[in-house]
C-alpha positions in Angstrom: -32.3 151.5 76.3 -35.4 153.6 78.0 -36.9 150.3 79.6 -33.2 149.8 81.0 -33.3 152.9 82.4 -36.2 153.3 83.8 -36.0 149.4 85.6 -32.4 150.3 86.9 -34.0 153.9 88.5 -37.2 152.3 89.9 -34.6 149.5 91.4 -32.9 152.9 92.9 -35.6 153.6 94.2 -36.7 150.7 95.7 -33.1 150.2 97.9 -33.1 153.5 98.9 -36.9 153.7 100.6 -35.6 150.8 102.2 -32.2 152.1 103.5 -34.5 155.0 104.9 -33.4 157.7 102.3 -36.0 160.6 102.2 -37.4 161.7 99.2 -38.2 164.9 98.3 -37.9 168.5 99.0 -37.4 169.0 103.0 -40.3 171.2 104.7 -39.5 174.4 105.6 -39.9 175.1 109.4 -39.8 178.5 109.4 -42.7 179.3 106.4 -44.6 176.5 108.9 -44.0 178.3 112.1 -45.8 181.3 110.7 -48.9 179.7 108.9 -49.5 177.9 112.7 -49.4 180.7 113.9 -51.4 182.8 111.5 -54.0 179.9 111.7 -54.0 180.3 115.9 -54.8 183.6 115.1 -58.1 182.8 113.3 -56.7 183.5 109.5 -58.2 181.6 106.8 -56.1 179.0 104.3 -57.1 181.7 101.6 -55.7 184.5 103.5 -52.6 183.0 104.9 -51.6 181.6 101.3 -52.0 184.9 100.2 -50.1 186.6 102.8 -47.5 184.4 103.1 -47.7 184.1 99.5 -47.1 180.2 98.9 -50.1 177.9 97.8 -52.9 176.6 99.9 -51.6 173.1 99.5 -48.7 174.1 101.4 -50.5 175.6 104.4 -52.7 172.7 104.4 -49.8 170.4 104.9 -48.3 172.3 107.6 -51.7 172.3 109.4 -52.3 168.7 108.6 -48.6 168.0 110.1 -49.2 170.0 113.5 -52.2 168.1 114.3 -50.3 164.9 113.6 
């Protein structure tokens, strides 16, 4: 029954990636808005994390996806 379940999910998987379904929780543009602009204005991860209070992965990732 588990290895049924867990074949028929990861086959779930698999169709959806391909029909171009998004996984995951969406970004939020506004949180990213203000740690670019926070890091423009010369703040550190550290400080922005802690001001903004949300983890430093997070404002890494919306660093990393301005530059990209």
């Amino acid at each position: 029954d588990y290895q049924t379940r867990r074949r028929r999910q990861a086959e779930g998987i698999v169709k959806a990636k391909a029909g171009g379904v998004v996984m995951g929780r969406p970004s939020d543009p506004k949180l990213h808005a203000s740690i670019r602009r926070l890091r423009c204005d010369g703040e550190s991860i550290r400080n922005i994390s802690r001001i903004l209070r949300c983890s430093t992965t997070t404002v890494q990732k919306a660093i990393k996806t301005e530059s990209a």
